[in-house]
C-alpha positions as CSV (number, residue, x, y, z in Angstrom):
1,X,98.3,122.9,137.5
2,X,99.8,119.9,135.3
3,X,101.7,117.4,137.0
4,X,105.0,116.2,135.6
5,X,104.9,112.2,135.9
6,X,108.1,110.8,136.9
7,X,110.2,108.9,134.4
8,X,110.0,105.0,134.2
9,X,113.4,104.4,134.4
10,X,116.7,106.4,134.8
11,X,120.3,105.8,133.7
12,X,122.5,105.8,136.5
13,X,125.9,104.8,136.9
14,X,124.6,101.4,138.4
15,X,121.4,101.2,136.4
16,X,121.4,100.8,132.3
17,X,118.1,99.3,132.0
18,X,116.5,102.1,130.5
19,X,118.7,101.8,127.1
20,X,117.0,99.2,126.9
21,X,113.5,100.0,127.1
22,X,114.1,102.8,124.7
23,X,116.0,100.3,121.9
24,X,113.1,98.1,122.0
25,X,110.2,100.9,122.6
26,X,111.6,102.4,119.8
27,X,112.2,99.2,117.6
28,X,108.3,97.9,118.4
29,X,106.8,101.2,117.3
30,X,108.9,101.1,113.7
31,X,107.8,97.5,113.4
32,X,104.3,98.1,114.2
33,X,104.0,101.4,111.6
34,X,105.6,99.1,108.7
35,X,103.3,96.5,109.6
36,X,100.2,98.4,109.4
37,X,101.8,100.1,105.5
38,X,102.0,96.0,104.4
39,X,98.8,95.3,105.3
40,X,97.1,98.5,103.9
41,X,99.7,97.5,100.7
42,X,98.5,94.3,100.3
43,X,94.7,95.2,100.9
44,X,94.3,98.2,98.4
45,X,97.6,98.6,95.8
46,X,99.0,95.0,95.6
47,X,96.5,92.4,96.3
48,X,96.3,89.8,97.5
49,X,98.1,88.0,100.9
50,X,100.1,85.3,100.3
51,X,102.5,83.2,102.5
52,X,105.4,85.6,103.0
53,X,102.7,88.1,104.3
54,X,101.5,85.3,106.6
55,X,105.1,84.4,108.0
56,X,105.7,88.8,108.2
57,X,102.9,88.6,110.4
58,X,103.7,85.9,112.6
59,X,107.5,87.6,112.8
60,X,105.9,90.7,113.7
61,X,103.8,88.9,116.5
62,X,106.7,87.2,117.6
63,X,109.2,90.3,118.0
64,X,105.9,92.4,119.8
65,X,106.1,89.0,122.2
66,X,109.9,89.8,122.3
67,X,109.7,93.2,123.2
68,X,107.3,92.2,125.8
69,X,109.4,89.9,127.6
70,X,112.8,92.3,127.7
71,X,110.3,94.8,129.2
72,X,110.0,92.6,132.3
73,X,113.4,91.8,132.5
74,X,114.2,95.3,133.0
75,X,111.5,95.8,135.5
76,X,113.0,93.1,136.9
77,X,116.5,94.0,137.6
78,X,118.2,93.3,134.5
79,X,120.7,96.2,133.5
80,X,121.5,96.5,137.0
81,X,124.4,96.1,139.2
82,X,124.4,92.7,140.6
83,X,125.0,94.2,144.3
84,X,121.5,96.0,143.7
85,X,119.4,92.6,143.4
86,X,118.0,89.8,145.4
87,X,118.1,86.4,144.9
88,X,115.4,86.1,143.7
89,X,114.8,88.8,141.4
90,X,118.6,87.1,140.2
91,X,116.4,84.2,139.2
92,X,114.0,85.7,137.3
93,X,115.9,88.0,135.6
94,X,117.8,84.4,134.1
95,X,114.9,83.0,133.2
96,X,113.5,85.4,131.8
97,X,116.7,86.2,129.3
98,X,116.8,82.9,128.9
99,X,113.2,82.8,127.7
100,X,114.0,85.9,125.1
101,X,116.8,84.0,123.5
102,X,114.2,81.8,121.9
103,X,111.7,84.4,120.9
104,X,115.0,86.4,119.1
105,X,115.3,83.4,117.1
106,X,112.2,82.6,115.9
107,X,111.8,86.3,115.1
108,X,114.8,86.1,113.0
109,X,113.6,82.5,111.5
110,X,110.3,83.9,110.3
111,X,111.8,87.2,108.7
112,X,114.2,84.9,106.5
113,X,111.6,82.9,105.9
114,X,109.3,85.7,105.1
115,X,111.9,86.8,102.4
116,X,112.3,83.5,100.6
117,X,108.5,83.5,100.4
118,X,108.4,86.9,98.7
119,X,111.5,86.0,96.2
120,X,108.9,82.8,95.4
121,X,106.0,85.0,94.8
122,X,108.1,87.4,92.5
123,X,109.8,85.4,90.3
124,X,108.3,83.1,87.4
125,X,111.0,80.8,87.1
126,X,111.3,77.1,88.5
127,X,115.0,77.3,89.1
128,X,115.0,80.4,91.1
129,X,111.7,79.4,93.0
130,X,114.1,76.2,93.9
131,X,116.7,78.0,95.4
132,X,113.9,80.3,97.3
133,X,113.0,76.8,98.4
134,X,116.3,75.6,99.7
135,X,117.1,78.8,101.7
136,X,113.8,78.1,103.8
137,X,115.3,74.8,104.4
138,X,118.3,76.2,105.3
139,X,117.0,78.9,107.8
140,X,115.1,76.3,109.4
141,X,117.4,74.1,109.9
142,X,119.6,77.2,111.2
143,X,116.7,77.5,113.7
144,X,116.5,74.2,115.0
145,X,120.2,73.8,115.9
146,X,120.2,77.6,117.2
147,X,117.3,76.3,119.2
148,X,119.2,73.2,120.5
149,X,122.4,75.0,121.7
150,X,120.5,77.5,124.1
151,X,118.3,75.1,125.4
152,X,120.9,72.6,126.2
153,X,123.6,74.6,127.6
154,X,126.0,73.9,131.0
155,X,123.6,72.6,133.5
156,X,120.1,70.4,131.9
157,X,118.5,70.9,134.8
158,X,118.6,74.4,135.2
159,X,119.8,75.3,131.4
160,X,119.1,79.5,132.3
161,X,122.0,80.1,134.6
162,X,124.6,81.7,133.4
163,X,125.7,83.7,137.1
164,X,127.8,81.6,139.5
165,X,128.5,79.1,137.9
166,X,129.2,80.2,134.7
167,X,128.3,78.4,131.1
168,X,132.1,78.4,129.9
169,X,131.1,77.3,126.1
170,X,128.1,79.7,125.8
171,X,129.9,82.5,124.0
172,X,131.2,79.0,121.7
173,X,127.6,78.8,121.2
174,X,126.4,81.7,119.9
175,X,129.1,82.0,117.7
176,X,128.1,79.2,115.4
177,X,124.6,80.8,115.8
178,X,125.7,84.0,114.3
179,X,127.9,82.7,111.4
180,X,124.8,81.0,110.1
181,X,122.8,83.7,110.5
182,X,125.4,85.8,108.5
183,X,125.8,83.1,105.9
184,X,121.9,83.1,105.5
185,X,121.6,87.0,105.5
186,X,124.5,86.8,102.5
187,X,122.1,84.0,100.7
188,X,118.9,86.2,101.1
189,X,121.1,89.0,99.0
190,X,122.7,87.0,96.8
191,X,118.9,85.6,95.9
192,X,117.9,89.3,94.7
193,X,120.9,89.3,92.8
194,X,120.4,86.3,90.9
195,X,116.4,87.2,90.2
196,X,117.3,90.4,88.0
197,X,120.8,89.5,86.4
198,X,118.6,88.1,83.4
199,X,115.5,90.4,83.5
200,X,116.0,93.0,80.4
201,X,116.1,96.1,82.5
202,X,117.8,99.2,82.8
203,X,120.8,98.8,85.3
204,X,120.0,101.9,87.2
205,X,116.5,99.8,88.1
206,X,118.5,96.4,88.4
207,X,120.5,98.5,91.1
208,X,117.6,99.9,92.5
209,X,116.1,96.7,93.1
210,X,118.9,95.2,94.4
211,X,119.3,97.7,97.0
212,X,115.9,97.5,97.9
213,X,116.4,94.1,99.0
214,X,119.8,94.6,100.6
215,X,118.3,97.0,103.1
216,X,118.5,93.9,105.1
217,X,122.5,93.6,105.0
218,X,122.7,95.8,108.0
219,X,121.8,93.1,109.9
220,X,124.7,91.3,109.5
221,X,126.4,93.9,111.0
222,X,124.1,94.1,114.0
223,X,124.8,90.7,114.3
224,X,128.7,90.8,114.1
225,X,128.2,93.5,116.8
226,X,126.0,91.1,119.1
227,X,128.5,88.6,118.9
228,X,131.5,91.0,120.4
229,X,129.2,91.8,123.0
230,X,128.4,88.6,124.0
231,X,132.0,88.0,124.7
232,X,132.0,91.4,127.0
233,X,129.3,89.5,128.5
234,X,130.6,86.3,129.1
235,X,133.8,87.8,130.4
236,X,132.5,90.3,133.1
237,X,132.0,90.0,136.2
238,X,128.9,91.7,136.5
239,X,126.6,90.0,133.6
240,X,123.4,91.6,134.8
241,X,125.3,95.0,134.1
242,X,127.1,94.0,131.5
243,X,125.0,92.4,129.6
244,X,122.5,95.8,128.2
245,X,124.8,96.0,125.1
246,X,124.4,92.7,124.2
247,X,120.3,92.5,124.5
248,X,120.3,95.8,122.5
249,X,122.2,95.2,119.7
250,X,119.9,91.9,120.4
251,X,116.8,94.0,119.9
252,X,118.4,96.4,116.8
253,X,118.9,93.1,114.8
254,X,115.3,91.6,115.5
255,X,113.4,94.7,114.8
256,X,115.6,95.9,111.8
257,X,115.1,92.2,110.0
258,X,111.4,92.6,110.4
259,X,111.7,96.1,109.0
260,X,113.5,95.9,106.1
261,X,111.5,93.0,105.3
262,X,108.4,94.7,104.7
263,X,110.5,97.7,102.9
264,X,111.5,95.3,100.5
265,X,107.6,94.5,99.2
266,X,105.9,97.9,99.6
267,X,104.4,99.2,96.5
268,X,107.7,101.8,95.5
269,X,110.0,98.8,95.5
270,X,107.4,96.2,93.8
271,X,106.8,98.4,90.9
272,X,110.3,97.5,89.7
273,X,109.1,94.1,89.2
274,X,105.5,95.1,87.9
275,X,107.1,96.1,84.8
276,X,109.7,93.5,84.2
277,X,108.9,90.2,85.6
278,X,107.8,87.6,83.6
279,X,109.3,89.3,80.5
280,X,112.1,87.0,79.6
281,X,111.6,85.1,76.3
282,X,109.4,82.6,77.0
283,X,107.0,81.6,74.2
284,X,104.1,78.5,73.7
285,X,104.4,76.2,71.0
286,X,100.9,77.5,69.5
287,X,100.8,81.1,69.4
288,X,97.3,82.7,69.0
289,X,96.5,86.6,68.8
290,X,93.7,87.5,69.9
291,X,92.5,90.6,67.9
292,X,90.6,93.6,69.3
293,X,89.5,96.1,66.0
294,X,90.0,99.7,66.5
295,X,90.5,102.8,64.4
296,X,93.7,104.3,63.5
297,X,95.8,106.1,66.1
298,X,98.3,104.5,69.1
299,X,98.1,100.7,68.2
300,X,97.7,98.1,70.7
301,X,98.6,94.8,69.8
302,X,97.4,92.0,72.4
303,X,99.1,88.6,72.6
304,X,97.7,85.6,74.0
305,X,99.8,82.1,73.4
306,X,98.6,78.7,74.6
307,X,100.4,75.7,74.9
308,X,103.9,74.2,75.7
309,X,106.3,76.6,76.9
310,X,109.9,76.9,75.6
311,X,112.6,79.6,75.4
312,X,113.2,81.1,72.4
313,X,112.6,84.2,70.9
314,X,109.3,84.9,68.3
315,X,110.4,85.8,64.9
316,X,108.1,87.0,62.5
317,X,108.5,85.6,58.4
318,X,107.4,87.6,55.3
319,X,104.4,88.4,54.7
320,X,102.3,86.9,51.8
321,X,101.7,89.3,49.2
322,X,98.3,88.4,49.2
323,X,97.7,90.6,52.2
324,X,96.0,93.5,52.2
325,X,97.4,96.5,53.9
326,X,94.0,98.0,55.2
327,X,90.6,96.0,55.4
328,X,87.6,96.8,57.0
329,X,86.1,93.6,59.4
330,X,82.1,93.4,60.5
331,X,81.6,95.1,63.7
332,X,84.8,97.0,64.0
333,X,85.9,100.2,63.4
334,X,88.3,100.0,60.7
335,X,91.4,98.0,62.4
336,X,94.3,97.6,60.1
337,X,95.9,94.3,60.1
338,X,98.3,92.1,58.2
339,X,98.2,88.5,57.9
340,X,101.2,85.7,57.6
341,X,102.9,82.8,58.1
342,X,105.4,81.7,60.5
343,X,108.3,80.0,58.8
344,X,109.8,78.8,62.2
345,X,106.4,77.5,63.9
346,X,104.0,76.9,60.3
347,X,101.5,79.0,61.8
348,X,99.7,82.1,60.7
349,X,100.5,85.6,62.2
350,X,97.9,88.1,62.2
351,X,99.4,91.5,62.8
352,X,96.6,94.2,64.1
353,X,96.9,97.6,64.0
354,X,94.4,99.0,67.2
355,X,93.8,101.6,69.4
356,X,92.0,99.5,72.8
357,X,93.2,98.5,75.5
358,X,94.7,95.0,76.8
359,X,93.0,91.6,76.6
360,X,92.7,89.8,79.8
361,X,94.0,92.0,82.2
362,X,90.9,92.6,84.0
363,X,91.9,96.0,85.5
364,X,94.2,93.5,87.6
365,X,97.8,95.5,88.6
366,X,99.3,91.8,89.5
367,X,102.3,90.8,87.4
368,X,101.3,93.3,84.3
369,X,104.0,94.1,81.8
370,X,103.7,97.2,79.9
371,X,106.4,97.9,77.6
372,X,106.4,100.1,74.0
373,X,106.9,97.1,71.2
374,X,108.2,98.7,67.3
375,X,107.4,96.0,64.9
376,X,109.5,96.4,61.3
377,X,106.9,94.1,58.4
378,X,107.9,93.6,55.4
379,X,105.7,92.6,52.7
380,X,107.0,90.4,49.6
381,X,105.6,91.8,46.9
382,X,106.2,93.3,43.4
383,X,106.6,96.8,45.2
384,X,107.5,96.2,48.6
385,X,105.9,98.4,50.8
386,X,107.4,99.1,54.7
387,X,105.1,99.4,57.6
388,X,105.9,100.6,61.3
389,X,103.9,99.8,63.8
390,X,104.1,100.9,67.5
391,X,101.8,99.8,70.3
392,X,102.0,98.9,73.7
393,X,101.6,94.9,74.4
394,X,100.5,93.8,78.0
């Protein structure tokens, strides 16, 4: 015969602890699942960790620590009716709030930061890698004030009480804190924004993008709903009752910041970038093609430029007539190739028609661009004779 175990907590009409156990049981199994899909991500499609992966993890480690805690505050008392708790167990249950106010920032702090990291990693451009930059200094600064105002609060001495007598300016408090943490939320989106507005992409995958990264703008709703619950909080007359709604919509905002963190780099969103990033026209000073013979068929042209960096876009001059259209080299199998001068840079452009692969990729899935390249030659010569060639340049 099976025995039905009884349930670890109950909502009664004096007893709202267990909405609690269930937001944050819930909200530590999500985070736990995305963690393990980043790690097996990063490990076997998109190689390798790098410091936003790092910071995701200690974030993750954090909010597990921060579930841990509001776990023993509800074994404690909290979520109760104040007429249903000792002194003592009124003690602990402050203390230990007062000790999960700290770890629901830092949570928060290393999920921004986590972000900024990742808009680093993606991008090849100084400028954007600069403001990636000055939103972590922004977030931390956002943290070490956050972390000032709850630690110094009504009385030094005992900086956790907030029943009989009350902290008057606390509400005050976390106000600021949440604006920030809006404004930084907004600065996060507006950073994903700015990182495709210049890629040459489709919209539809600008969008997508986009929206992959905003998956964190529910947070600032979750946050605009903490901050009217704190009020409710402040106000009441029963604060360990009171007071669920508030650590709930204190745990939903945590637990969704890591989540939609680690959304925004698995594999279906990061593919977006895999075949645009890096594509803006960006050329070296010395351009050299290196040349891989094939036979006739799909061409694949391979481009590798060394040098100085500037933004421009290549243009190819006329051809010499000199050139052959077809020529046989040692070694090969019959490439067809083209060969010119540069008017812009003075120096010679080979064009090679082939059928190989890339050069230099290595097999590596990091940062490739694969895109389908029509080049339009003309030759200058007594019969001018039109060539198209289509390949695919990684």
């Amino acid at each position: 015969m099976s025995t039905v175990l009884p349930p670890i907590s109950v909502v009664t009409p004096s007893d709202h602890g267990a909405f609690i156990l269930i937001t944050s049981g819930f909200g530590l199994s999500l985070i736990l699942i995305f963690t393990i899909i980043r790690v097996t991500a990063r490990l076997f499609i998109n190689p390798p960790f790098d410091g936003d992966d790092l910071l995701m993890g200690i974030s993750t480690l954090l909010g597990i620590i921060y579930s841990a805690i509001l776990f023993s505050l509800v074994s404690t008392g909290f979520g109760k009716a104040g007429d249903l708790l000792s002194s003592s167990a009124l003690v602990s249950v402050q203390k230990l709030l007062y000790a999960s106010d700290f770890f629901f920032l830092l949570t928060l702090w290393a999920s921004k930061c986590s972000m900024a990291l990742l808009f680093t990693r993606l991008t090849p451009r100084a400028d954007h890698k600069r403001l990636a930059f000055g939103i972590r200094i922004i977030v931390t600064g956002w943290l070490v004030l956050s972390i000032f105002l709850v630690a110094l609060r009504c009385d030094l001495s005992e900086p956790w009480i907030f029943v009989d007598p009350r902290c008057k300016d606390a509400v005050t408090r976390w106000d600021i804190i949440g604006a920030i943490d809006i404004v930084t939320e907004v600065a996060l989106f507006a950073m994903a924004i700015l990182l495709v507005k210049d890629l040459k992409m489709s919209i539809s995958r600008k969008v997508f993008v986009v929206l992959a990264f905003g998956l964190r703008l529910p947070t600032i709703a979750f946050a605009i709903l903490r901050l009217q619950t704190a009020q409710m909080f402040a106000d009441s007359d029963d604060p360990t009752f009171a007071g669920v709604f508030f650590v709930i919509w204190s745990v939903v905002e945590a637990h969704f910041s890591i989540c939609s963190s680690n959304i925004a780099c698995l594999k279906p969103f990061i593919a977006a970038f895999n075949t645009s990033f890096g594509g803006s026209a960006e050329i070296n000073e010395q351009p050299r093609m290196d040349r891989s013979k094939g036979n006739s068929g799909s061409g694949t042209t391979s481009l590798k430029y060394f040098g100085q960096k500037r933004n421009s876009s290549y243009m190819l001059s006329t051809m010499n007539s000199s050139t052959k259209n077809d020529r046989s080299r040692p070694g090969t199998r019959g490439g067809r190739g083209a060969r010119g001068r540069d008017q812009e840079l003075g120096n010679d452009v080979d064009i090679i028609h082939e059928d190989t692969g890339s050069v230099g990729s290595g097999g590596s899935r990091q940062m490739i661009i694969q895109k389908d390249v029509t080049w339009d030659v003309q030759y200058s010569s007594p019969k001018p004779a039109k060539h198209q060639l289509r390949g695919v340049a990684q």
